[in-house]
C-alpha positions, 0 to 999 in steps of 0.5 A: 679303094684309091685315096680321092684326089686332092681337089675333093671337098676338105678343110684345112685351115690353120686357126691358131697357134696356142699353148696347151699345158697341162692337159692329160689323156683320161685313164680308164681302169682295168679291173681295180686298180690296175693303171691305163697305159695311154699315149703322153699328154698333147704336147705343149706347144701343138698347132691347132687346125679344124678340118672337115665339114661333118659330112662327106669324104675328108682327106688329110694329106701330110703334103699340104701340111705347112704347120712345122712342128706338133700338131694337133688336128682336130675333125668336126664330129659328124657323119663321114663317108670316106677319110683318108690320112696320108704322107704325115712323117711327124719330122718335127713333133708328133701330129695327134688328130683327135676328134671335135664331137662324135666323128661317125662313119657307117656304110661303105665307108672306110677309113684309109691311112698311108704313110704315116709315122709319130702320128696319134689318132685318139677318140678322147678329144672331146669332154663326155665322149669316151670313144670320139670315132664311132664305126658302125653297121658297115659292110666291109673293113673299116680301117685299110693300111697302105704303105708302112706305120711307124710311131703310130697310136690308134686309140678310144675308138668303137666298132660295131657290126663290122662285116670284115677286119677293123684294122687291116695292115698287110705290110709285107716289106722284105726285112734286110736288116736296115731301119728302113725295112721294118714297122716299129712302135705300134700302139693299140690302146682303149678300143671297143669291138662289138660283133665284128670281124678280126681286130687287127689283120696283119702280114709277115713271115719267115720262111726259108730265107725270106723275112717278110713284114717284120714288125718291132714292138707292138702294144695291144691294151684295154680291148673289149672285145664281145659278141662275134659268133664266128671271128676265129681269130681276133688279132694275127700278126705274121712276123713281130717282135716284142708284142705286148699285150695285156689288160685285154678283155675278151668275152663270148666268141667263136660260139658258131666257129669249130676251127683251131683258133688262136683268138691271139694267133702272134708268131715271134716273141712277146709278153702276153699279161693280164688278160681275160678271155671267158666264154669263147672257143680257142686258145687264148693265144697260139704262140708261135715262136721265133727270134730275128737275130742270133740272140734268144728272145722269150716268150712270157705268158702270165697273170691270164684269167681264161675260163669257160672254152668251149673247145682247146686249152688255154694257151699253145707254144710251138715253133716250125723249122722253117721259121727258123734260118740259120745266122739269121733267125734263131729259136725263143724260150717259153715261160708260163707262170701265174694264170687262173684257167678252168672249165676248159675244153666244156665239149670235152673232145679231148684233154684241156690243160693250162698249156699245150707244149709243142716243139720249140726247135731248140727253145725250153719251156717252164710252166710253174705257179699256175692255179687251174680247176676242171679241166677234162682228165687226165687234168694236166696243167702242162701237156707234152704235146711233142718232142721237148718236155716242159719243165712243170713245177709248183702247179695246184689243180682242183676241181671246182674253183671252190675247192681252189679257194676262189670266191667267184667266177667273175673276179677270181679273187683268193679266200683268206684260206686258199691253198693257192695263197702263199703258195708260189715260187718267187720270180722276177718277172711276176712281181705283180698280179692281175688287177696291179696289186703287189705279190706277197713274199712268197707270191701266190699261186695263180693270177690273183694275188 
């Protein structure tokens, strides 16, 4: 769908130029008290403009900007049928756009971005409104990348029966090395899916001697994502570099799809953390692994909760060959530590473990400090599934969480007299449980300290 022509219905005045000081973004919680990662506070000194009329199409075009410096840009609460933001590069402060009441779009309607970079679109412009952009009942993709994102926040949004992709980003650049020739710095942070398609539809590859859509640092956190019988996967990148994604809840998927999924399908290398997946089909997240460069990057799964999978283990770790070229891309190590996974693989098809171990082209993998309860024998907390044997060490398996001292099924909590207590091997990267708390010295086994 083309951007519509600048003469279309918009409004774009500059209403004043004020100092907001002290102003913070609300912070909700995960869990306990585990503490929200947000975007800083609007900057000081923001340029303040309305826009848009609370109805038909509104572009925001970074070319009729004349306001140097930070902005803040704020959208009339209404119902939208198109609204397209474009060329903003942020050359002199970050440009927020936020909302002015509810900002609803429904329909065949879309938001669509191009080009944008330090740009933050946040749905917590307005006191009592927790997620100010409402998609709902559309047909279609409800957000449509073009060009490239670079410093980019999308935050405190709702979706609901999307009919395809939420967020559709099929950047494709060739990678030659140069700063110009990849994504960077991508954020997705507070935002709900309720019965709709993939959350995040990416692009990227590397294959033979092409590196494709290579994307630096993405964060992916506190995403409630529910309800979607057939989404397979929820989030696919193609080709990234130090995703981190973590305090995601993911719950009741997949329940009419029979595919391999992978409801994270994230071929590069990353930090996968404190996230829970329940109720669902598929592993939590198939890592496919690889480095851009010469220097080994790692893989890091820890501090999950996944329990109750219809069909697949908890988690998949496995690179290809042809992802890996020589002098320009090179292999990752996998680490596994300190997830809570039972009742897994419910169908009982095949073997359900912790994790499914596969060939790492070179790379190793530890699985160690890991709790799991009734998984489908032979109860394997990591299986060898290829050529390259994990290290596995310092694992407990039961078969009821009763049995693994685990008061509920909801919060995984230890009892005072858990064998899992006390019982980890010390690491310095699991510093920290589920829900923020301090590990104990020794730490704990599993993902609840």
């Amino acid at each position: 769908m083309p951007f519509p022509k600048k003469t279309m219905r918009y409004l774009l005045y500059v209403i004043a130029i004020v100092c907001i000081a002290g102003c913070g973004v609300k912070t909700l919680k995960h869990a306990d008290d585990q503490k929200a990662i947000d975007q800083p506070p609007p900057p000081s000194a923001a340029k303040i403009q309305e826009v848009g009329e609370g109805f038909g199409d509104l572009v925001i075009d970074g070319n009729l900007l004349t306001t140097p410096g930070n902005s803040l840009i704020k959208i009339k609460g209404g119902v939208y049928n198109n609204i397209n933001i474009s060329n903003i590069t942020g050359e002199h402060g970050v440009v927020t756009i936020t909302n002015n009441g509810l900002v609803r779009m429904t329909g065949d309607g879309q938001m669509r971005l191009k080009n944008l970079s330090n740009v933050v679109i946040t749905g917590n412009g307005t006191d009592g409104i927790s997620k100010g952009f409402l998609f709902e009942d559309m047909k279609y993709r409800s957000i449509e990348v073009d060009g490239v994102l670079n410093n980019f926040t999308l935050q405190y949004m709702s979706f609901k029966n999307i009919g395809d992709n939420v967020f559709t980003y099929h950047y494709n650049q060739d990678y030659d090395g140069s700063e110009g020739s990849y994504s960077k710095n991508l954020k997705f942070l507070h935002n709900d899916c309720d019965n709709t398609g993939q959350f995040i539809s990416g692009a990227g590859s590397v294959d033979g001697a092409n590196i494709k859509g290579y994307i630096k640092n993405i964060e992916i956190a506190h995403l409630d994502f529910k309800n979607s019988p057939d989404v397979g996967t929820i989030v696919w990148l193609g080709n990234v570099e130090g995703y981190d994604i973590h305090n995601n809840t993911i719950n009741n998927i997949n329940t009419k799809n029979n595919n391999h999924n992978g409801i994270f399908l994230l071929n590069g290398n990353g930090k996968f953390h404190n996230n829970k997946i329940s109720n669902h089909q598929g592993n939590a997240i198939r890592a496919f692994g690889f480095t851009v460069g010469n220097e080994p990057k790692n893989v890091l799964i820890y501090n999950n909760i996944v329990f109750n999978s219809r069909k697949y283990s908890a988690f998949e770790v496995q690179s290809f060959a042809t992802n890996i070229i020589p002098k320009r891309t090179t292999h990752i190590n996998a680490l596994i530590f300190n997830n809570t996974c039972g009742n897994l693989n419910l169908s009982n098809d095949w073997q359900g473990n912790v994790a499914d171990v596969y060939n790492l082209i070179g790379g190793t993998c530890k699985v160690f400090n890991n709790l799991a309860f009734n998984l489908p024998g032979p109860h394997v907390i990591a299986g060898q599934e290829s050529v390259l044997k994990p290290v596995a060490y310092n694992n407990l398996y039961f078969k009821t969480s009763k049995e693994a001292g685990i008061v509920d099924e909801q919060e995984f909590k230890l009892t005072p007299d858990s064998p899992a207590r006390k019982g980890g091997v010390a690491d310095s990267l699991a510093v920290k449980d589920f829900y923020n708390h301090p590990r104990g010295v020794p730490p704990s086994i599993g993902a609840v300290e």
